[in-house]
Every structure is written in structure tokens, then in C-alpha cells.
C-alpha positions as CSV (number, residue, x, y, z in Angstrom):
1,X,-26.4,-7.7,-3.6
2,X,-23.4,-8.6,-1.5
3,X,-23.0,-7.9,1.9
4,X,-19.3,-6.9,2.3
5,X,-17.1,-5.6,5.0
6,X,-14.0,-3.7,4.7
7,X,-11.3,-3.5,7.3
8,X,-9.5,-0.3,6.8
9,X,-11.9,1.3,4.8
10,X,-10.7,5.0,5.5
11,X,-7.1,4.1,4.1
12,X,-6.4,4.5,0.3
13,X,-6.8,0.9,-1.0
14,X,-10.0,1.0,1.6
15,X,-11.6,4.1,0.1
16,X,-11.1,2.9,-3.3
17,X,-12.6,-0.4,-2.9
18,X,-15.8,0.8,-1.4
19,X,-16.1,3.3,-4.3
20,X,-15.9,0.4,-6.1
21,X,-18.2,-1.8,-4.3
22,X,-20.9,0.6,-3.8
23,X,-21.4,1.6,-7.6
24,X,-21.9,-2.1,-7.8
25,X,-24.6,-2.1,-5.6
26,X,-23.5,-3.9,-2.7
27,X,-24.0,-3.4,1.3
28,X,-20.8,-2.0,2.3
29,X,-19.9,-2.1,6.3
30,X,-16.7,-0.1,7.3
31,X,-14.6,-0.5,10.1
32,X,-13.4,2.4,11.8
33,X,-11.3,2.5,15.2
34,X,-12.6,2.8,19.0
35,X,-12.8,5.9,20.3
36,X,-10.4,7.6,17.6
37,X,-11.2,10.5,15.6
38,X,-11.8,8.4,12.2
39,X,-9.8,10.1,9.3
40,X,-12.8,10.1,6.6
41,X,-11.3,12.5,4.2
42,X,-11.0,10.4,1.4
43,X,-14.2,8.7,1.6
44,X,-15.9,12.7,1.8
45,X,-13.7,13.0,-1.5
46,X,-15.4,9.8,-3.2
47,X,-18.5,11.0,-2.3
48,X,-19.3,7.6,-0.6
49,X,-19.3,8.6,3.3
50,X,-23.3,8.4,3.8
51,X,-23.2,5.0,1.8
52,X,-21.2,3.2,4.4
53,X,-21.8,1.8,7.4
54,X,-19.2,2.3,10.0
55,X,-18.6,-0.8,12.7
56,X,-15.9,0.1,15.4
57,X,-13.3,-2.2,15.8
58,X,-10.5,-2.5,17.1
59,X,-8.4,-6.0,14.3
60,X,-5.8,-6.8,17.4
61,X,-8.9,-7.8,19.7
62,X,-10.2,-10.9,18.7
63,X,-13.6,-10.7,21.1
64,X,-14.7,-7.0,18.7
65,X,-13.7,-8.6,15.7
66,X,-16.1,-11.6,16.7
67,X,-18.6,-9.3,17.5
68,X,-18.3,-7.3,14.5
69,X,-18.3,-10.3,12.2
70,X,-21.1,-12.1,14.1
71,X,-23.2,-9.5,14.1
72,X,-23.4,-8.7,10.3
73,X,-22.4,-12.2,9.1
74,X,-21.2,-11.5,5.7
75,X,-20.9,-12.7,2.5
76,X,-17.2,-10.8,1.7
77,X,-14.3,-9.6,4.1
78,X,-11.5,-7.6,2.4
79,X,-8.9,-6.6,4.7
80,X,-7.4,-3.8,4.4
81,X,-6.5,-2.6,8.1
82,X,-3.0,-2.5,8.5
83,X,0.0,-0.6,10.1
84,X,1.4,0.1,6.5
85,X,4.4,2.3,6.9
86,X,7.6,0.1,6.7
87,X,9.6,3.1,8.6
88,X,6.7,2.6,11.6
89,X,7.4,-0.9,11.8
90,X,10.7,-0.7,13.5
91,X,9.6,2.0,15.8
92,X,7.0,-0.1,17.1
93,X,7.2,-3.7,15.8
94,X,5.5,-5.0,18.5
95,X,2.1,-3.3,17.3
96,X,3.0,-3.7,14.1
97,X,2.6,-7.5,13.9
98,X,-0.7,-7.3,16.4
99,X,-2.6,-5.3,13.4
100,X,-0.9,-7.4,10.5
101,X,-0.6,-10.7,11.5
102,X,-3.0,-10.9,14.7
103,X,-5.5,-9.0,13.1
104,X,-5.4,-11.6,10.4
105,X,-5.7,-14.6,12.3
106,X,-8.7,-12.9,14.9
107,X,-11.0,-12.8,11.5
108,X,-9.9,-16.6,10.3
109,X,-10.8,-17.8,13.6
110,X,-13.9,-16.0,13.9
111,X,-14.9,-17.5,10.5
112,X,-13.8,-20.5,11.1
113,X,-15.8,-20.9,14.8
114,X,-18.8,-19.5,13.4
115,X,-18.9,-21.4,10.6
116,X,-20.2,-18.9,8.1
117,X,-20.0,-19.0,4.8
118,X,-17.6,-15.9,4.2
119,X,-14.9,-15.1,1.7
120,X,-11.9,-13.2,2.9
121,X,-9.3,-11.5,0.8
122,X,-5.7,-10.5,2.7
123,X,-3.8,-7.5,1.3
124,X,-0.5,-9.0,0.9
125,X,2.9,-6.6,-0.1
126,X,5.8,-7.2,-2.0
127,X,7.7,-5.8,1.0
128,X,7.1,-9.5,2.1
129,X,10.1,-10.2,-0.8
130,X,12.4,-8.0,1.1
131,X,16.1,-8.7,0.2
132,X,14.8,-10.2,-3.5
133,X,16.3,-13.5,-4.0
134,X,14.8,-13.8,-7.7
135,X,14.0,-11.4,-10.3
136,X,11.0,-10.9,-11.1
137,X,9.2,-11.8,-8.6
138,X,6.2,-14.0,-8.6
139,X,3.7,-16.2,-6.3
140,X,6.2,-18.7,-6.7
141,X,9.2,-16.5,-5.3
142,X,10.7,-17.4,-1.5
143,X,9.9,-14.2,0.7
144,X,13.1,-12.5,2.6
145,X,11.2,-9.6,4.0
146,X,13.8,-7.2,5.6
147,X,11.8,-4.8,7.9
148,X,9.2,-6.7,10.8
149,X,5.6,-4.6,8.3
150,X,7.7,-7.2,6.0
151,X,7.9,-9.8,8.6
152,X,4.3,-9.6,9.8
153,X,2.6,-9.7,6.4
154,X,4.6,-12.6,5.7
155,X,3.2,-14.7,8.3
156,X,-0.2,-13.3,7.4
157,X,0.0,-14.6,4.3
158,X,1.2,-17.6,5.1
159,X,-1.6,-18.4,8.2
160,X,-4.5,-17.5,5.0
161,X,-2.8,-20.4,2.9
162,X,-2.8,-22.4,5.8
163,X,-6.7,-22.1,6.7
164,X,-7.2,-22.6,2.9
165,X,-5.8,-25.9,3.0
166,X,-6.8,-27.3,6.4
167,X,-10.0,-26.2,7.0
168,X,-11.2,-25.8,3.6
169,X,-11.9,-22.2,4.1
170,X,-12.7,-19.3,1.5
171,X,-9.6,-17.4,1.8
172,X,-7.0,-16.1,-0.7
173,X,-4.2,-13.0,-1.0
174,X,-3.2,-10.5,-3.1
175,X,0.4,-9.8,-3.2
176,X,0.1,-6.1,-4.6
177,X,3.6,-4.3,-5.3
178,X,3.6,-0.4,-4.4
179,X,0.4,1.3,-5.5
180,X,-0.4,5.0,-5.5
181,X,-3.2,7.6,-5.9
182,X,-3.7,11.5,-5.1
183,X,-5.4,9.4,-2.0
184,X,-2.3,7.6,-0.9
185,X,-1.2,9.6,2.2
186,X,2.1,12.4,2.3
187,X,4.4,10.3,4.8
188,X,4.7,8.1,1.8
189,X,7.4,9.0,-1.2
190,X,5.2,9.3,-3.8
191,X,2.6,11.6,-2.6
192,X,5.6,13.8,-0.2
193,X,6.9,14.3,-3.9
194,X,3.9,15.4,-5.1
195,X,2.8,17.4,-3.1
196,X,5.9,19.3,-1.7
197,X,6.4,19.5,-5.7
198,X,3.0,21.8,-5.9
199,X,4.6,23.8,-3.2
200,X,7.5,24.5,-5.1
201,X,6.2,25.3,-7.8
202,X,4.1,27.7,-6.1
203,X,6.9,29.8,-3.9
204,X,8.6,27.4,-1.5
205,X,12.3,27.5,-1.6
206,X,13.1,24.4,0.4
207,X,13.9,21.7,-1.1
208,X,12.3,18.4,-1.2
209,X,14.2,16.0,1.5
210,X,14.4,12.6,0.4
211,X,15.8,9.3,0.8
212,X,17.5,7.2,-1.5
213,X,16.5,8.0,-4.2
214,X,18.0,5.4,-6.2
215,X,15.7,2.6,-4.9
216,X,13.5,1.0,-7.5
217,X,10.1,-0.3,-7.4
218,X,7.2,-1.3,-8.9
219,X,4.5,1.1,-9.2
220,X,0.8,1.1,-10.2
221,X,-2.6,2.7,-10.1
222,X,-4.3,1.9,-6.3
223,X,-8.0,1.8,-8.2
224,X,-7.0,-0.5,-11.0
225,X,-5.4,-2.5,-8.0
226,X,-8.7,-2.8,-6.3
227,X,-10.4,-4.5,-10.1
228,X,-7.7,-6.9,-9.5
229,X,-8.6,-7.4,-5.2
230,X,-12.1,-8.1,-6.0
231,X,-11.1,-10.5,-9.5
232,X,-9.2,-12.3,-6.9
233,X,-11.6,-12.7,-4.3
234,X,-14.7,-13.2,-7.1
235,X,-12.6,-16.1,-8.5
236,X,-14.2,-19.4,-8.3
237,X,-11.2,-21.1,-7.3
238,X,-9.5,-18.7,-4.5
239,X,-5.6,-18.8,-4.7
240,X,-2.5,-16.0,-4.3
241,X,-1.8,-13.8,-7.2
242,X,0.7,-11.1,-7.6
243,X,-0.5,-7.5,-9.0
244,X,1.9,-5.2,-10.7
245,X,2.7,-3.6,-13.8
246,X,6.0,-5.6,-14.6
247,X,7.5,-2.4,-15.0
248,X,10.5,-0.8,-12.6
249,X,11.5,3.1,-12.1
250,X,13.5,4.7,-9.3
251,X,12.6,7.4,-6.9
252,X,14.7,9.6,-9.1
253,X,12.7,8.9,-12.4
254,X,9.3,9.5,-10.1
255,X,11.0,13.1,-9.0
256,X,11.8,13.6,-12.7
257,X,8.1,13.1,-14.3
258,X,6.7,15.2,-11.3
259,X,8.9,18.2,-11.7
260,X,8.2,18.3,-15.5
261,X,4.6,18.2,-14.8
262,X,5.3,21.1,-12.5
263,X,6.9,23.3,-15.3
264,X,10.9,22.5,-14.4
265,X,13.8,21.0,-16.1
266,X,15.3,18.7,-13.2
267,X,18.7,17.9,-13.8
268,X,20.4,15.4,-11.4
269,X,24.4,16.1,-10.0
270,X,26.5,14.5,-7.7
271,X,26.2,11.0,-6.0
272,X,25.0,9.4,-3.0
273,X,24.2,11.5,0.0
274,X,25.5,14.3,-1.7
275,X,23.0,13.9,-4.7
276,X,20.7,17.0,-5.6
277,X,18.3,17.9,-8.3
278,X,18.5,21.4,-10.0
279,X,16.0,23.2,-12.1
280,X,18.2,23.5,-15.6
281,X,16.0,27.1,-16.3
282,X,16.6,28.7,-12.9
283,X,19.4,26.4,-11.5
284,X,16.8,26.1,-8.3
285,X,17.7,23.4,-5.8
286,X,14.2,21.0,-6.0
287,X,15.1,18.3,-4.1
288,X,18.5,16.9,-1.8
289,X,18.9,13.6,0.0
290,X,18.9,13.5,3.7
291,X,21.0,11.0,5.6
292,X,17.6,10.7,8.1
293,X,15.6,9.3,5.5
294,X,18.7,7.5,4.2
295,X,18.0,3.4,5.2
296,X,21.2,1.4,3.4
297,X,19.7,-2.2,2.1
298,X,21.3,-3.9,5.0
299,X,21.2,-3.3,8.5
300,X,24.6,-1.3,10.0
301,X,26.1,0.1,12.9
302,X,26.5,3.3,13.1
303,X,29.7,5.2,15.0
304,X,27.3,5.7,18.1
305,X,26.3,2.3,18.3
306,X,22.8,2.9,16.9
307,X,21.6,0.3,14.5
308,X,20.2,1.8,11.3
309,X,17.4,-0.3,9.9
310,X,17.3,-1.7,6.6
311,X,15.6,-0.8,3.1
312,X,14.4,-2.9,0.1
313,X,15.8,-1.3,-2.7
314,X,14.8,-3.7,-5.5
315,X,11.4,-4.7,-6.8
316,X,10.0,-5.6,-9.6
317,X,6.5,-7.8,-10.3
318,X,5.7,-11.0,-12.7
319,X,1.6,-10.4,-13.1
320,X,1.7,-13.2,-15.6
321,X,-0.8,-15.7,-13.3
322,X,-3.2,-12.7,-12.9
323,X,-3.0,-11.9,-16.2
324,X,-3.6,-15.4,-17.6
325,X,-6.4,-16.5,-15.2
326,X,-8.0,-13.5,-14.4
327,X,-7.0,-11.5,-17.3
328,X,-6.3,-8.2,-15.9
329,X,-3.9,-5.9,-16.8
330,X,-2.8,-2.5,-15.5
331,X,-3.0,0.6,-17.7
332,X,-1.5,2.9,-15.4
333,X,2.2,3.0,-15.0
334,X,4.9,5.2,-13.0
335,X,5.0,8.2,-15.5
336,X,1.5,8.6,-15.9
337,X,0.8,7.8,-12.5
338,X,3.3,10.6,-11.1
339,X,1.3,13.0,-13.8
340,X,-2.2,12.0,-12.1
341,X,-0.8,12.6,-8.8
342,X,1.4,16.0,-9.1
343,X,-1.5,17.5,-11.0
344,X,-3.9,16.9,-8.7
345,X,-1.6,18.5,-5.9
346,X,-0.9,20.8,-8.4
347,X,-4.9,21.8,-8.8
348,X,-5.4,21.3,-4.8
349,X,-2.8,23.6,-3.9
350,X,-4.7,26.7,-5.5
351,X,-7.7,25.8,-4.0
């Protein structure tokens, strides 16, 4: 039995993995944050919230995270604890790169004064390829990240290869494209489609408001993810690998499955901002694109001087290391995965 601690162990990937650990049989410390009121709801949905124990910790601070880390000395870190909403990130960037990057390096250094022997997986992001300068993209692909969550994982994953090879240390990443689950939380596009989608289908007459909806990316299963975090981090010789389903769909084809699991016919018109999805049966509006959620893929001045921040509007995975080495594979991809998630919105919304 291991004795494993995960940072951001409330959070989706976090919730997951524990699930995952504990069946296993493994001592599983949590971290949850001073003096907040910790979020716990999806570790009361696992049914795993008396089977962890909770540290508080604060990742920017380096002194709790040596405390933490001194005090249970264990044999695993995953970190998961990150500011993970690229919108956030240029609202407050600053903070941004103390959690993602800071928080990174204050659990190396720890380690690496201490001198235990620890393992540490990083949750790297594809966000960290930005502005894509190759298609596919692999471990081998030059990041160009375009928003500072893009920025600051980045550098994280660079500082873990660079502990790796100087001081020897027991450190690798995961570079895991866009992942979702009926845990993955509603300010994100998947899950805001989801659910808003069981609350059309069950009266609402607004539409859903989204972005572009043209943006593709890759998307997979957040608990098959976590069999490939711990493959990684369980691998005898500890290196970067890229998790995906080498598969790409657009917002648009996400919105599309969802609505036909919620009993419409959606029917795209018009181009752009002015781009709207209709209900063919009813001719119900189901979903419009607002200009406010509307980043272009390159930063621009607006008439009023404001600069509008950028989005990545490409991505698309090359699991073939992963897949070789490790031999995982995803079973999970975008049109099953927006059926697991709208019907479980679908079957929480009655209850």
C-alpha cells in the first residue's frame, strides 16, 4: 500500500484519481485550502469523502507545502491543484502562475531538500501548444501557449524536466488534451452545454450562450485519463507522454450529440456571431453565440481600446508514445462522451 498525496483532490481529475487510488487500496491524503469552504461535492458523489484525508494547504506558499510534505513523507505526489480556467488566467495572471508554476516548483524543492524518495506527477495541458505550430501534436511538438494558464503550465512543465535531469529526481508529466466528466465543473463548455441542455429540454426558453463554437478540440473521458496519470507515474522509467483520443470535433458537433440526446433535431443557420441552432421539430432557438464569450485566435483591439484576449481554436492529440509504451488507449470519445454527460444532467435535473 502506497501512501499518496493529491493536490487538488476536490477538482474533477482530483476526485477521479482518488476513486481510483483508494479501490486500490492505497493511503490517500488530500489537500484542501486554508480557511476556505472546501467544495467536496464530487468526492460525496464517489462515495470516497470518509476515505481521505484532508491536509490544508495553501501550493503558492512554499513553508505549508514543506510542512505538508514533511509531515506525511510520501511515496506518490499527483498534482492536480491548479487555477484551470484559461478565461481566469487573464483576469488574474498574476495568481495564475503562483498556483501553476510556483506551486510546482514549492513541491520539487521540498523533495528535493528533504531528500525523500517521492515520485511526482505534474498535470500538464495541451493549452501549453497554444497557437499549434504542428499538427498533431505530440511530446515532441514546440509549445506556443496563447493565454498566461498556457504560459504557466508551460514553465511547469519545463522546471519538472529540468529536476528530472539535474538532480536525478522522480518526476514526470502528463500532457492531457481537454477531458470531461458529469464532474467537470459548468463554467466549462462542455458541462454549460450539458447541463443548460437538461434545462431546455425541461421548459427553459433561453437559449444556450456560447462562444465560438467553431473551435476544435480534443476530447476524452477524465477517468480513463486518470489510468493513463497513474500508468505514467507507475512507469519504471518516468518521462512526458501526451493523452488524447487522436480524435477532433468542434463545439458545434458537441452541441449537436447533446441536443439529440435531449430529444431535438438541432439544425445550424447563419455564420459567425450571427450563428444559431434551431430545433428542426419546433423551430426552437437552443443555442446563439455571444460576442462576450467570443475570444478571436489572436489577440485584437477593440474600437474602445480594450484588448480582447486570445483563444486556441485548434487541437488535436498524437497518443502514439503512450500507446506504445504504456499501452493505453482511450475508449471514450466526444459523441459518447457528450451522451454520458447530457444524460446524467438530464437524470439530475428531475431529481
Amino acid at each position: 500500500m502506497n501512501k499518496i498525496l493529491i493536490t487538488g483532490v476536490s477538482g474533477q481529475d482530483g476526485a477521479w484519481l482518488a476513486k481510483k487510488l483508494i479501490d486500490e487500496g492505497n493511503e490517500v491524503y488530500g489537500t484542501i485550502r486554508r480557511g476556505a469552504s472546501p467544495k467536496l461535492q464530487r468526492l460525496e458523489y464517489l462515495n470516497i469523502i470518509d476515505r481521505i484525508n484532508f491536509v490544508t494547504c495553501e501550493i503558492s506558499e512554499f513553508n505549508t507545502v514543506f510542512d505538508v510534505i514533511n509531515s506525511i513523507k510520501p511515496d506518490q505526489i499527483y498534482n492536480m491543484a491548479a487555477q484551470s480556467f484559461v478565461a481566469e488566467s487573464f483576469n488574474n495572471p498574476i495568481m495564475t502562475n503562483k498556483i501553476n508554476y510556483t506551486g510546482v516548483l514549492n513541491i520539487l524543492e521540498t523533495i528535493r531538500i528533504l531528500g525523500i524518495d517521492c515520485a511526482v506527477y505534474q498535470a500538464s495541458s495541451s493549452e501549453m501548444f497554444g497557437e499549434v505550430l504542428e499538427s498533431p501534436q505530440n511530446e515532441r511538438t514546440n509549445f506556443n501557449p496563447m493565454s498566461p494558464y498556457g504560459v504557466s503550465k508551460a514553465a511547469a512543465h519545463y522546471i519538472v524536466a529540468n529536476y528530472r535531469k539535474a538532480y536525478g529526481m522522480k518526476v514526470c508529466s502528463g500532457i492531457l488534451f481537454n477531458h470531461e466528466s458529469e464532474l467537470r465543473g459548468k463554467e466549462f463548455v462542455t458541462r454549460k452545454i450539458s447541463s443548460h441542455m437538461a434545462e431546455l429540454a425541461n421548459g427553459r426558453e433561453r437559449p444556450i450562450e456560447l462562444g465560438n463554437i467553431s473551435a476544435m478540440r480534443d476530447w476524452g473521458y477524465a477517468p480513463e485519463y486518470m489510468d493513463a496519470v497513474e500508468l505514467i507515474l507507475n512507469n519504471k522509467n518516468l518521462d512526458d507522454y501526451v493523452v488524447s483520443t487522436n480524435t477532433i470535433a468542434s463545439i458545434k458537433d458537441f452541441f449537436s450529440i447533446s441536443a439529440q440526446v435531449a430529444g431535438y433535431e438541432p439544425v445550424f443557420e447563419g455564420e459567425g456571431l450571427d450563428e444559431k441552432c434551431i430545433d428542426y421539430k419546433t423551430n426552437k432557438v437552443l443555442c446563439v453565440v455571444n460576442k462576450d464569450y467570443y475570444r478571436p485566435s489572436s489577440i485584437v483591439n477593440d474600437s474602445k481600446g480594450f484588448y480582447r484576449p486570445s483563444d486556441v481554436v485548434y487541437l488535436n492529440g498524437d497518443n502514439t508514445k503512450i500507446k506504445t509504451e504504456l499501452g493505453w488507449e482511450c475508449h471514450t470519445k466526444y459523441d459518447k462522451l457528450a451522451e454520458i454527460m447530457t444524460k446524467f444532467d438530464l437524470d439530475n435535473y428531475k431529481k
